[in-house]
VEXFI-250624 format. One record per atom (N, C-alpha, C): residue in one letter; atom name; x, y, z. Coordinates in nm, 2 decimals. Layout:
BEGIN
+---------+-------+--------+--------+--------+
! residuo ! atomo !      u !      v !      w !
+---------+-------+--------+--------+--------+
!       A !    CA !      X !      Y !      Z !
...
+---------+-------+--------+--------+--------+
//
This chain:
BEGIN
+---------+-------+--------+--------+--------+
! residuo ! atomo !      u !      v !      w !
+---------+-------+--------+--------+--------+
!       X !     N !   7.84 !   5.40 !  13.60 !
!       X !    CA !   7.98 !   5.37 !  13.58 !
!       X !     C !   8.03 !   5.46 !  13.47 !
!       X !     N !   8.17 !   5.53 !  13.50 !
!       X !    CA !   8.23 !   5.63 !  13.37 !
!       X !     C !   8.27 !   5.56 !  13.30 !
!       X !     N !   8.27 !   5.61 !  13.14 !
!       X !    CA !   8.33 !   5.55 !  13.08 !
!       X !     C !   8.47 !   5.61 !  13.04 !
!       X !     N !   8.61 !   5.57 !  12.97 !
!       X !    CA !   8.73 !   5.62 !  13.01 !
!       X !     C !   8.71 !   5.72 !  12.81 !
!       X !     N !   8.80 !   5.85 !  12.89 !
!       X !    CA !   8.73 !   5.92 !  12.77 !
!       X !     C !   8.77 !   5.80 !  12.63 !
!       X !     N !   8.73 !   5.85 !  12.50 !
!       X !    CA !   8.81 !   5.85 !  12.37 !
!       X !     C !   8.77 !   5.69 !  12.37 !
!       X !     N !   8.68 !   5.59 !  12.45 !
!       X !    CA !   8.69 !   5.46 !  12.45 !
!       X !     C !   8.49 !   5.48 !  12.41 !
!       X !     N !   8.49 !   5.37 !  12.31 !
!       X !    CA !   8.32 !   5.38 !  12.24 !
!       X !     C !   8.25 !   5.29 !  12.42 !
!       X !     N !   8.16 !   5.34 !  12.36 !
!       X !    CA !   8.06 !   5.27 !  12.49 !
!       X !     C !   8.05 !   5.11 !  12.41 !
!       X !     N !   7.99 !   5.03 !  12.50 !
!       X !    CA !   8.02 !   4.88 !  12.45 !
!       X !     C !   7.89 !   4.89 !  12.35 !
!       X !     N !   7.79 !   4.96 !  12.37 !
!       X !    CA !   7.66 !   4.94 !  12.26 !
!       X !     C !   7.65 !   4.99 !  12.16 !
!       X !     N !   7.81 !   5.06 !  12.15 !
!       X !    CA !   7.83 !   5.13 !  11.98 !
!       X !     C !   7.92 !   5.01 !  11.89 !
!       X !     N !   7.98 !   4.93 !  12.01 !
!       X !    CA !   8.07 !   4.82 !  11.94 !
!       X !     C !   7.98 !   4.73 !  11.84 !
!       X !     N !   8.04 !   4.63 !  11.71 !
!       X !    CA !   7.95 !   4.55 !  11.69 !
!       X !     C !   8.11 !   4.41 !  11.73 !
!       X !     N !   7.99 !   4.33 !  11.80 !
!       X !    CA !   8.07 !   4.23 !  11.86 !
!       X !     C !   8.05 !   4.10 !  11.79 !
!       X !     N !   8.16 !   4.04 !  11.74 !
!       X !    CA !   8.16 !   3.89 !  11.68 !
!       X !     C !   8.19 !   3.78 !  11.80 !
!       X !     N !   8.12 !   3.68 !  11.74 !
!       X !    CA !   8.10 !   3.57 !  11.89 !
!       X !     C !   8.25 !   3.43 !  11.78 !
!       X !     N !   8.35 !   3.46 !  11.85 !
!       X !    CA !   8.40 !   3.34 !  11.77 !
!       X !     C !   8.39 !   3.18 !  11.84 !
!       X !     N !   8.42 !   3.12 !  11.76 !
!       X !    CA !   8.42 !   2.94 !  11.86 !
!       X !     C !   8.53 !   2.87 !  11.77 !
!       X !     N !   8.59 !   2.79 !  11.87 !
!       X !    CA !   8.69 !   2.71 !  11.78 !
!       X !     C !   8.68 !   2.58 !  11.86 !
!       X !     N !   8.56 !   2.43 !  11.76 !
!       X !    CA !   8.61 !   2.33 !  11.86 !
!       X !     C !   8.66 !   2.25 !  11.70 !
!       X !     N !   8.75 !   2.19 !  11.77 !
!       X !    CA !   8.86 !   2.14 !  11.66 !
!       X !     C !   8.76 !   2.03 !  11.57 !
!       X !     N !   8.76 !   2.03 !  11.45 !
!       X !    CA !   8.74 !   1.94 !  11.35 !
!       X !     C !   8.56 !   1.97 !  11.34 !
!       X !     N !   8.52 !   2.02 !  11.43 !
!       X !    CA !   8.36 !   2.04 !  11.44 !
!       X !     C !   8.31 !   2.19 !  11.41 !
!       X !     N !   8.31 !   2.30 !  11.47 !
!       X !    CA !   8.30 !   2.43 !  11.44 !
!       X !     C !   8.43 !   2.57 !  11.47 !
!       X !     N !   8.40 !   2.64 !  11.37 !
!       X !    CA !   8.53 !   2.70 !  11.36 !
!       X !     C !   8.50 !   2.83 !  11.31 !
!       X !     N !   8.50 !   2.97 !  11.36 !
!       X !    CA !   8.47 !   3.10 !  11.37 !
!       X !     C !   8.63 !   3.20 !  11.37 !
!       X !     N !   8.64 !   3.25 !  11.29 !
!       X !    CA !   8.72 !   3.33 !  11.28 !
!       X !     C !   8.78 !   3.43 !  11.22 !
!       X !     N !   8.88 !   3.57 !  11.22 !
!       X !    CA !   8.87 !   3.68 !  11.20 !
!       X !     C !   8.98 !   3.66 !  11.04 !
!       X !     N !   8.99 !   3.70 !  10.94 !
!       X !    CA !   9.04 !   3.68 !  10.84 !
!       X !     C !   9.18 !   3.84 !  10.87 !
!       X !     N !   9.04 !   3.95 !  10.85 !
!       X !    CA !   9.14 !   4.10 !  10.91 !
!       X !     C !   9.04 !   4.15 !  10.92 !
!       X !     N !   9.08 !   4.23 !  11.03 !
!       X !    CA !   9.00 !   4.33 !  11.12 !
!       X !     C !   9.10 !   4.38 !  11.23 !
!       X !     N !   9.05 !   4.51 !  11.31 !
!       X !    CA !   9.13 !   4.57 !  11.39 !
!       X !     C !   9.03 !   4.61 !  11.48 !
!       X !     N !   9.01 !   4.45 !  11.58 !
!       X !    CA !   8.90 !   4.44 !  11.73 !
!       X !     C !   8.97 !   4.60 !  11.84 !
!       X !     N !   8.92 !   4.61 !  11.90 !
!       X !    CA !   8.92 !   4.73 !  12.00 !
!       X !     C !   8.90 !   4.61 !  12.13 !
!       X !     N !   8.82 !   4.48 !  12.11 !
!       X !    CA !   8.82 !   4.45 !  12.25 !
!       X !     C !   8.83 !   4.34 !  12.25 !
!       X !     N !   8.85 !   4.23 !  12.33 !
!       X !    CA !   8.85 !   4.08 !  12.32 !
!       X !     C !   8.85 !   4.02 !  12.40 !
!       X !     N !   8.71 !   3.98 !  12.45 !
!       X !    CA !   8.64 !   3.95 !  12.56 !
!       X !     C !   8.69 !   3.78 !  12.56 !
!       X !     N !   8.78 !   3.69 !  12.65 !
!       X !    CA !   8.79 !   3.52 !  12.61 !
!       X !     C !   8.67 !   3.53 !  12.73 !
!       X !     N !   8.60 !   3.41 !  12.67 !
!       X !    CA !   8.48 !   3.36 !  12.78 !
!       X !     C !   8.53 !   3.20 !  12.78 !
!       X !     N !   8.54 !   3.15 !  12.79 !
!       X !    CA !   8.70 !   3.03 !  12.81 !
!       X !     C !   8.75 !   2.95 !  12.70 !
!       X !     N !   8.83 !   2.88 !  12.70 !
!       X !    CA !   8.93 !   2.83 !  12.60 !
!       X !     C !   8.88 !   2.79 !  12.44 !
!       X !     N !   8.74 !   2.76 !  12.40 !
!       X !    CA !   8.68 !   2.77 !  12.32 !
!       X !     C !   8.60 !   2.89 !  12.24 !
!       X !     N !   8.57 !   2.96 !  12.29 !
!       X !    CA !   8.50 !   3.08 !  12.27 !
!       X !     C !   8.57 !   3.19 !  12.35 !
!       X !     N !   8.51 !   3.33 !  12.25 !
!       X !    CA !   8.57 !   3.44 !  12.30 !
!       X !     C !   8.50 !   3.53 !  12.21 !
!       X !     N !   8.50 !   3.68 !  12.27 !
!       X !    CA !   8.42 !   3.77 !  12.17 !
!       X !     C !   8.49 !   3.87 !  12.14 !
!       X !     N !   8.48 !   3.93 !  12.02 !
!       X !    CA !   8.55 !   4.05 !  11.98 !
!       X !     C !   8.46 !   4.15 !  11.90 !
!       X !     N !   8.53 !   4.29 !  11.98 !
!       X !    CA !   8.46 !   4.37 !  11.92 !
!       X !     C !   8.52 !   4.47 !  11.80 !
!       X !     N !   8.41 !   4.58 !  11.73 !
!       X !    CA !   8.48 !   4.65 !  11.64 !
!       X !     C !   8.43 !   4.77 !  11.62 !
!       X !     N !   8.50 !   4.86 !  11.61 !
!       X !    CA !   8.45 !   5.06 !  11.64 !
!       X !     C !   8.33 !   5.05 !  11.47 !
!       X !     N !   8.26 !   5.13 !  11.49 !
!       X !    CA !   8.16 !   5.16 !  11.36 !
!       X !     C !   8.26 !   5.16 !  11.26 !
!       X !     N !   8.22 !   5.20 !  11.13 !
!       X !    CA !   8.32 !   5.24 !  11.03 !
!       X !     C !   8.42 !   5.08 !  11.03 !
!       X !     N !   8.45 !   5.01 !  11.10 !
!       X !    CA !   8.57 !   4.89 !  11.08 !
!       X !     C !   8.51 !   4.83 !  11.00 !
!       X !     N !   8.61 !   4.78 !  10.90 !
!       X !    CA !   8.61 !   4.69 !  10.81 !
!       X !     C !   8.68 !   4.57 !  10.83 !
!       X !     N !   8.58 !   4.45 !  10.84 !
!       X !    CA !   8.62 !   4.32 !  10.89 !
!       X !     C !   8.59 !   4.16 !  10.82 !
!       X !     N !   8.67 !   4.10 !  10.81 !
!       X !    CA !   8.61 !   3.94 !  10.73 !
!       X !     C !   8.58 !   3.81 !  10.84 !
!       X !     N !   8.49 !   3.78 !  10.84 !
!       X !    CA !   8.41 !   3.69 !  10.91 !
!       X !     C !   8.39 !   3.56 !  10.90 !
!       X !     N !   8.51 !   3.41 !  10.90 !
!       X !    CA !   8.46 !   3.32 !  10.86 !
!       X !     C !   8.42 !   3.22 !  10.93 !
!       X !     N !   8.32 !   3.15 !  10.91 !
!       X !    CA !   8.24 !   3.07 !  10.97 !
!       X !     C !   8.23 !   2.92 !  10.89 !
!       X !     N !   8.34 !   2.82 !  10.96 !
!       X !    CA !   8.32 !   2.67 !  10.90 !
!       X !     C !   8.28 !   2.56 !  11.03 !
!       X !     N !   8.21 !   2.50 !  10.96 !
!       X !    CA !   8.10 !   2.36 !  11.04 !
!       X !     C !   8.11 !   2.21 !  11.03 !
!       X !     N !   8.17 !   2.12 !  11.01 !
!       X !    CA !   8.15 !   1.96 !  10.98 !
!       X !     C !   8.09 !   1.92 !  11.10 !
!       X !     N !   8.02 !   1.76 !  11.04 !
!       X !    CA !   7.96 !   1.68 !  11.12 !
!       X !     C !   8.04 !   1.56 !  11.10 !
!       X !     N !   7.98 !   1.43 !  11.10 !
!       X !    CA !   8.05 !   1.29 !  11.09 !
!       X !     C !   8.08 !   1.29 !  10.96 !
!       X !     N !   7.99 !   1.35 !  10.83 !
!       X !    CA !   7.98 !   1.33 !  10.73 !
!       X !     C !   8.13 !   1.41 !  10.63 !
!       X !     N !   8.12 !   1.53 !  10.71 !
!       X !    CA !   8.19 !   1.59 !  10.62 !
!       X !     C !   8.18 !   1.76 !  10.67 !
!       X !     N !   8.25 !   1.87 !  10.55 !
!       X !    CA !   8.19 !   2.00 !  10.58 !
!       X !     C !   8.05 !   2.00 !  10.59 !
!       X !     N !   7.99 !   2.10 !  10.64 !
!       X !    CA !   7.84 !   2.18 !  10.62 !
!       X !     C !   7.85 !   2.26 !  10.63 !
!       X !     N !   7.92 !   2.36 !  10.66 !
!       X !    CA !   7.92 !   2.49 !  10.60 !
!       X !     C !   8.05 !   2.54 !  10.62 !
!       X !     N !   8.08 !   2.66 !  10.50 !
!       X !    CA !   8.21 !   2.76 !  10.49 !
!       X !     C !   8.11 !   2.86 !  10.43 !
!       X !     N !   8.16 !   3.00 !  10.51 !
!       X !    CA !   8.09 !   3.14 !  10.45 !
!       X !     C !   8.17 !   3.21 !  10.52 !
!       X !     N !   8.20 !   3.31 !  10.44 !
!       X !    CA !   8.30 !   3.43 !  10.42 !
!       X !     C !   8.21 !   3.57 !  10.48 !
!       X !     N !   8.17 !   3.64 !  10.51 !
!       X !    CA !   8.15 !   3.75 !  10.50 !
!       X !     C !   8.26 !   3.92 !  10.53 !
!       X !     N !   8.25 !   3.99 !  10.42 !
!       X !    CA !   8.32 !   4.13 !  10.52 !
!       X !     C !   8.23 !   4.24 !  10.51 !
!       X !     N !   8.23 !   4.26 !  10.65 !
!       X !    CA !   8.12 !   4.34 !  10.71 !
!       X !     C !   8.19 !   4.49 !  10.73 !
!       X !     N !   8.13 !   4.57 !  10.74 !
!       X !    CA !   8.14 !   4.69 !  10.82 !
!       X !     C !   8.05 !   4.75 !  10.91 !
!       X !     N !   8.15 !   4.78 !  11.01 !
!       X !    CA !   8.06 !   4.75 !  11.14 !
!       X !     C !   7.98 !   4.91 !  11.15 !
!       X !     N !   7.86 !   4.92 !  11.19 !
!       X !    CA !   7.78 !   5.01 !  11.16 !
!       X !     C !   7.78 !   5.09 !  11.33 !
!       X !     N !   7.75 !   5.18 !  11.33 !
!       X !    CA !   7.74 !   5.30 !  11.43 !
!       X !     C !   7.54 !   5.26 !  11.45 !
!       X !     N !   7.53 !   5.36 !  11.55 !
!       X !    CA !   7.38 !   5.30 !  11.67 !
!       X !     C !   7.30 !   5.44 !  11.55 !
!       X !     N !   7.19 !   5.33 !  11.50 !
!       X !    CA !   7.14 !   5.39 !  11.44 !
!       X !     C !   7.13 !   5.40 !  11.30 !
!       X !     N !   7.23 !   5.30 !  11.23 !
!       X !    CA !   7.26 !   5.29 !  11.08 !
!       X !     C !   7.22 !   5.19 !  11.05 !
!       X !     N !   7.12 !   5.14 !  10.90 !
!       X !    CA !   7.08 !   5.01 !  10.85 !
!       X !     C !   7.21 !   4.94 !  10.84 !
!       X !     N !   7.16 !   4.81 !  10.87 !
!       X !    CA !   7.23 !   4.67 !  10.89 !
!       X !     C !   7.17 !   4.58 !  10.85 !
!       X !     N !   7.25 !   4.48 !  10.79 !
!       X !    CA !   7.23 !   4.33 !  10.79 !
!       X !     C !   7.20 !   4.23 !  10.87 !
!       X !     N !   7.19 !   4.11 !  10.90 !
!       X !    CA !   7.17 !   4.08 !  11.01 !
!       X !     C !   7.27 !   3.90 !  10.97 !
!       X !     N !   7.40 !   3.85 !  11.04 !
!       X !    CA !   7.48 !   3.78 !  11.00 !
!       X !     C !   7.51 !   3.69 !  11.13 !
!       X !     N !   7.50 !   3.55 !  11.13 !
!       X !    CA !   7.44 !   3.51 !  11.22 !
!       X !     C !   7.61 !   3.51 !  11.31 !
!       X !     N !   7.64 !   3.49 !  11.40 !
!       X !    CA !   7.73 !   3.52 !  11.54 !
!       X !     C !   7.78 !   3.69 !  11.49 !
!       X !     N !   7.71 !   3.78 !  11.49 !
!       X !    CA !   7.75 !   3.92 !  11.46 !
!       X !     C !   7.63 !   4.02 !  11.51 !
!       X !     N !   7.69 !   4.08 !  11.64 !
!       X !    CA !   7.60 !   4.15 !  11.72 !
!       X !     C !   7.64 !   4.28 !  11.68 !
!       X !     N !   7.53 !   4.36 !  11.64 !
!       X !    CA !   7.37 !   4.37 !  11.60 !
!       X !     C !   7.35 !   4.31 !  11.47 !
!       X !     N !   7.46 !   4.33 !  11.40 !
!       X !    CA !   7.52 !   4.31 !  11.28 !
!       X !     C !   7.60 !   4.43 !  11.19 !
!       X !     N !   7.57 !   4.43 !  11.08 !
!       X !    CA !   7.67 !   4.52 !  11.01 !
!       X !     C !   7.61 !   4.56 !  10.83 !
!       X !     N !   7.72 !   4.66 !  10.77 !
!       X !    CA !   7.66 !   4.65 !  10.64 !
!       X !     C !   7.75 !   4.55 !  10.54 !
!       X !     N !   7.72 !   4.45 !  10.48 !
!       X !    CA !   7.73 !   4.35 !  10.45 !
!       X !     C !   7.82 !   4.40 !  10.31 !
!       X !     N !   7.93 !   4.38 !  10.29 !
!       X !    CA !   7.98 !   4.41 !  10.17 !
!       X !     C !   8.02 !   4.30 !  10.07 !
!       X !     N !   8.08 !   4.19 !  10.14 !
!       X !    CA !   8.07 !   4.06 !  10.07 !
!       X !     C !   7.98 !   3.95 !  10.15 !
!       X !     N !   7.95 !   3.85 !  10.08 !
!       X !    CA !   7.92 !   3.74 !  10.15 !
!       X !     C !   7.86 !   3.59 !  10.05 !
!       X !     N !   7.99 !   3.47 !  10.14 !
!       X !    CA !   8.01 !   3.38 !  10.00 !
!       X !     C !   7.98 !   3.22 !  10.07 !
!       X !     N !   7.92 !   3.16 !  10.00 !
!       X !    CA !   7.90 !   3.02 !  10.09 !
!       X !     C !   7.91 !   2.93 !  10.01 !
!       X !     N !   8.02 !   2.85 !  10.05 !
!       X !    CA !   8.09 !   2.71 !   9.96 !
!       X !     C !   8.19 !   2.76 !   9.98 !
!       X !     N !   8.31 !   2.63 !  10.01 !
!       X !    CA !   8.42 !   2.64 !  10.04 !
!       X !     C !   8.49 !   2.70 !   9.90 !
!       X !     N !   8.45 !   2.64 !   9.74 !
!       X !    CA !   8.54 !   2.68 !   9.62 !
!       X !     C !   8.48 !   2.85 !   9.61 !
!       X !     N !   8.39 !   2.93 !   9.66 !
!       X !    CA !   8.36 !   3.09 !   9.71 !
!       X !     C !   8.47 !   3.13 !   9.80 !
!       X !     N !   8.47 !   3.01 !   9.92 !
!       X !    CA !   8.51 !   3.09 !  10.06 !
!       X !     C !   8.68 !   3.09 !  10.00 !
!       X !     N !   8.72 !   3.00 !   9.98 !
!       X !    CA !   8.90 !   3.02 !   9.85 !
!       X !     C !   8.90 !   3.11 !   9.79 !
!       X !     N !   8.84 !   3.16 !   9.68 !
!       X !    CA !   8.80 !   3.26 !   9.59 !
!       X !     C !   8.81 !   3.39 !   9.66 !
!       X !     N !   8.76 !   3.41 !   9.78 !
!       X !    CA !   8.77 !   3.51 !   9.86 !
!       X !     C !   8.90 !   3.52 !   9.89 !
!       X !     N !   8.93 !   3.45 !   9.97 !
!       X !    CA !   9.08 !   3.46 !  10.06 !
!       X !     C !   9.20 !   3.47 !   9.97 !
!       X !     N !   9.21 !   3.38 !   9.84 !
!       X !    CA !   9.29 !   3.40 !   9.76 !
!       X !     C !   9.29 !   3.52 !   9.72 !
!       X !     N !   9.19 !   3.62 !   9.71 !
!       X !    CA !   9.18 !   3.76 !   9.66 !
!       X !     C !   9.26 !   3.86 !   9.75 !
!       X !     N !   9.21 !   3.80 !   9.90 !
!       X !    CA !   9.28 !   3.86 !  10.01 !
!       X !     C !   9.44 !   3.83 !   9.99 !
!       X !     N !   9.46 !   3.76 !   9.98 !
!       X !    CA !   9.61 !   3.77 !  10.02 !
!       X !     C !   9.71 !   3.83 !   9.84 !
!       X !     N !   9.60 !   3.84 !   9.76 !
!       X !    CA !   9.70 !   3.92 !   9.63 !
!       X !     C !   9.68 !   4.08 !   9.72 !
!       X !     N !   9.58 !   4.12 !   9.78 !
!       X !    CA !   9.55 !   4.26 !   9.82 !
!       X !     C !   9.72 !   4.30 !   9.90 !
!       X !     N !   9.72 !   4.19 !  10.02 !
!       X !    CA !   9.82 !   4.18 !  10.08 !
!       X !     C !   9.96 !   4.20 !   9.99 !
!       X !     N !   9.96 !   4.07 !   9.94 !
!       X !    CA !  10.11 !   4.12 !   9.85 !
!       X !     C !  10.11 !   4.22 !   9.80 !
!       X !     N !   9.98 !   4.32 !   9.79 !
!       X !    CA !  10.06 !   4.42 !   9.69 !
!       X !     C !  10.08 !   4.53 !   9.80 !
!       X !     N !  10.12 !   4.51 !   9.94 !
!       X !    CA !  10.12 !   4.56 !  10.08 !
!       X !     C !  10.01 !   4.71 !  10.08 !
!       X !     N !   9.88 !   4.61 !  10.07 !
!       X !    CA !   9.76 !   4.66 !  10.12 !
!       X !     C !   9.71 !   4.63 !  10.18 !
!       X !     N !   9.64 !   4.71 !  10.30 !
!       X !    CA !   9.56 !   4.67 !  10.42 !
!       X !     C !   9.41 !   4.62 !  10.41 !
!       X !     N !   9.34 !   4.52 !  10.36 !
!       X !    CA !   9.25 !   4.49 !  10.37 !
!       X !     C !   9.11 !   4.59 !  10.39 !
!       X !     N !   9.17 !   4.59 !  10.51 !
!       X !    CA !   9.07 !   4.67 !  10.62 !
!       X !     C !   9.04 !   4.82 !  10.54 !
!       X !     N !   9.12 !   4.87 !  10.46 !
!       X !    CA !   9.13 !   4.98 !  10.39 !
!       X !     C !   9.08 !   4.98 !  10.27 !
!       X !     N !   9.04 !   4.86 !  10.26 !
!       X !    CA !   9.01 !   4.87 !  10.04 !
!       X !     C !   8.86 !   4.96 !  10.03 !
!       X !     N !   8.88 !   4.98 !   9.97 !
!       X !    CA !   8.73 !   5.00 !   9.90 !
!       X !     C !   8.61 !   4.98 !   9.95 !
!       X !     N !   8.54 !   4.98 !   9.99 !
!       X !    CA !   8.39 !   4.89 !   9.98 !
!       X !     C !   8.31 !   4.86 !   9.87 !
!       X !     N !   8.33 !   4.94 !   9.73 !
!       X !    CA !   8.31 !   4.91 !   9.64 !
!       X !     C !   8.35 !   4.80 !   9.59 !
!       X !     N !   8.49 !   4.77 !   9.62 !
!       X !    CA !   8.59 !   4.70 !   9.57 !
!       X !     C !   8.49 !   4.57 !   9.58 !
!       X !     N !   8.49 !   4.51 !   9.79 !
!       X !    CA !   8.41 !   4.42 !   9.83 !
!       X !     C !   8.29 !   4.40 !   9.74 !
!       X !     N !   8.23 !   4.48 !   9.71 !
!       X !    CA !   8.09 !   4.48 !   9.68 !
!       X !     C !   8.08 !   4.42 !   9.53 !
!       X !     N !   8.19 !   4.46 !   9.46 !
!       X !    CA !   8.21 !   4.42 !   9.35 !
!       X !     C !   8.28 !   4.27 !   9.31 !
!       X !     N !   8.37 !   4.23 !   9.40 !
!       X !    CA !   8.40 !   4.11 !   9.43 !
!       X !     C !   8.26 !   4.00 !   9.42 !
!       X !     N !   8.21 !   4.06 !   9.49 !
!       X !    CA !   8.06 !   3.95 !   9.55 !
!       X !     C !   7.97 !   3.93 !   9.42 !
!       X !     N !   7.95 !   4.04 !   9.32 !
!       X !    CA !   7.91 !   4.06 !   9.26 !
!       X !     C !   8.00 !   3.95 !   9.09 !
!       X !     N !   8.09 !   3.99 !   9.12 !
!       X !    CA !   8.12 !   3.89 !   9.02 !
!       X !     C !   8.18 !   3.75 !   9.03 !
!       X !     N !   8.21 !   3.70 !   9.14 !
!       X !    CA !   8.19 !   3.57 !   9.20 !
!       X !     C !   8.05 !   3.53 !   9.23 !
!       X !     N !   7.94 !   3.54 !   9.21 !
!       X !    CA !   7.84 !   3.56 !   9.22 !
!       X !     C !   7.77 !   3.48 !   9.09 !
!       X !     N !   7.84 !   3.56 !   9.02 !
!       X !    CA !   7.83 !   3.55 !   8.83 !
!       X !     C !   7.90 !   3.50 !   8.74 !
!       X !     N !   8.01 !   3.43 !   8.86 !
!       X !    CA !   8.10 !   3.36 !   8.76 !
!       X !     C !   8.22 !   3.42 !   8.73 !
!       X !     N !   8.23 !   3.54 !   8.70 !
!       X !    CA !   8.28 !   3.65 !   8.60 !
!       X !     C !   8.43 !   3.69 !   8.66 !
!       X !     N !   8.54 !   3.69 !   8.58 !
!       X !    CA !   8.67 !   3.72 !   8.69 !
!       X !     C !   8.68 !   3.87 !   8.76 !
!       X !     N !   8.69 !   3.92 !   8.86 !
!       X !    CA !   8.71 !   4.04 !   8.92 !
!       X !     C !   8.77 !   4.11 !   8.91 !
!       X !     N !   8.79 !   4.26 !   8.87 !
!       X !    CA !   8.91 !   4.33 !   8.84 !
!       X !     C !   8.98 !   4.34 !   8.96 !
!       X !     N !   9.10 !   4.32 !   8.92 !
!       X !    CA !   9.23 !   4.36 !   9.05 !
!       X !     C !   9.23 !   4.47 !   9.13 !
!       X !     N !   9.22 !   4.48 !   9.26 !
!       X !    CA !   9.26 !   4.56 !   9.35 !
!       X !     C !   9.39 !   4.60 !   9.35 !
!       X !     N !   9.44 !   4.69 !   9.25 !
!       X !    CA !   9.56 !   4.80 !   9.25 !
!       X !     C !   9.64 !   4.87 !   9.34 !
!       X !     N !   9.71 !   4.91 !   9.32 !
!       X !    CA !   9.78 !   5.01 !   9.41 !
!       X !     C !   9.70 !   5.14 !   9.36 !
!       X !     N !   9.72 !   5.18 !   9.25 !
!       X !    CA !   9.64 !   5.27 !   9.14 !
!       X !     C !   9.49 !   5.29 !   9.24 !
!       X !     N !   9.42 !   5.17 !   9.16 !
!       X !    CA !   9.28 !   5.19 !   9.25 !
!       X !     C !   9.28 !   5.24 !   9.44 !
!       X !     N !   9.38 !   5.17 !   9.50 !
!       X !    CA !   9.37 !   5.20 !   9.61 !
!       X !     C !   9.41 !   5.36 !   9.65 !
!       X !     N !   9.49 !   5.45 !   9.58 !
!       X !    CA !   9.53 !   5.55 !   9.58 !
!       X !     C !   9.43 !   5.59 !   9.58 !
!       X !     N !   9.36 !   5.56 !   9.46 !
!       X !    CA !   9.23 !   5.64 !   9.37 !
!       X !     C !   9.12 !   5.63 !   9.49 !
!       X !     N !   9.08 !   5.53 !   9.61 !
!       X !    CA !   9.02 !   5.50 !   9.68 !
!       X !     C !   9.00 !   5.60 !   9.80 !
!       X !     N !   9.18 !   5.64 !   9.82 !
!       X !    CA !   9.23 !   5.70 !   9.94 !
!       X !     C !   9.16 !   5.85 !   9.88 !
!       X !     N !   9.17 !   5.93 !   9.81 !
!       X !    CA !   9.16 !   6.02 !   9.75 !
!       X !     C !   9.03 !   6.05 !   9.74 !
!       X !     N !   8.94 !   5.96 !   9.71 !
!       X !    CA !   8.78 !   6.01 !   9.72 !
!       X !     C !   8.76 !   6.02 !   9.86 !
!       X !     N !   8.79 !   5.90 !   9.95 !
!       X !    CA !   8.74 !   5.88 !  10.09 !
!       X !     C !   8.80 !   6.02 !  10.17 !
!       X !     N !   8.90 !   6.11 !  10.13 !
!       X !    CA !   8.99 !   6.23 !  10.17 !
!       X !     C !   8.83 !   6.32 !  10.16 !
!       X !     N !   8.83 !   6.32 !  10.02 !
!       X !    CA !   8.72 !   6.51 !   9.98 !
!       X !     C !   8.59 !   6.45 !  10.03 !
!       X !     N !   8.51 !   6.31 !  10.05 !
!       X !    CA !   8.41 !   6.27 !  10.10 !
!       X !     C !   8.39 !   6.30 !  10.29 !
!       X !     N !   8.52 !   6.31 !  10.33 !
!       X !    CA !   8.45 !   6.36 !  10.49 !
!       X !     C !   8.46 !   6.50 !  10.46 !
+---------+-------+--------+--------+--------+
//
């Protein structure tokens, strides 16, 4: 079978398996920019993402009791051939930039995300450092330095003379 030019083959994609059953498990994309989105029916559906994408990954669970799990991850999805992580509904997986478990973490995160946004920044764009540093000091307690306009400039500029 051909593939249509300028389109990744499906085994360079890394594909997330999401599920949404109401009040019981719940999988979903925070930001990312899928290339593909496979629904396998009304509950589940999969999406995929070109190497290099930078994506947030959240995964929440209750039983009769209550929650059991909320975790955050933002991944970057890795090209055939590159070390990876291994994150559970994320095929093959990815390189793991953040990743936070407890709901007062999984807030912490998202709150961070949406000051990135007001300051009309793309997520998908920040840093990896940035991520990495996040994790690192939520981790520790410790408050995180702001994701700037400044820094993001500063970000765009290295990522320029680095290819």
């Amino acid at each position: 079978m051909s593939q249509a030019p300028g389109y990744p083959r499906p085994e360079t994609l890394t594909q997330v398996d999401l599920v949404w059953i109401e009040k019981r498990l719940q999988h979903w994309i925070r930001f990312g920019r899928p290339v593909r989105d496979d629904i396998r029916d009304r509950r589940r559906r999969t999406i995929s993402f070109r190497p290099g994408s930078v994506f947030a990954f959240i995964q929440w669970a209750a039983n009769d009791y209550g929650t059991i799990l909320s975790r955050i991850d933002i991944l970057r999805a890795v090209g055939a051939g590159e070390a990876l992580q291994t994150v559970p509904n994320v095929r093959p997986g990815g390189e793991l930039l953040l990743s936070m478990d407890g709901w007062p973490k999984v807030q912490s995160v998202l709150q961070h995300i949406d000051v990135i946004e007001a300051a009309d920044i793309d997520p998908c764009e920040v840093s990896p450092d940035h991520w990495r540093h996040l994790h690192h000091c939520l981790t520790a307690k410790i408050a995180p330095r702001a994701y700037t306009r400044t820094r993001h400039a500063a970000w765009l500029k290295r990522r320029e003379i680095e290819r």
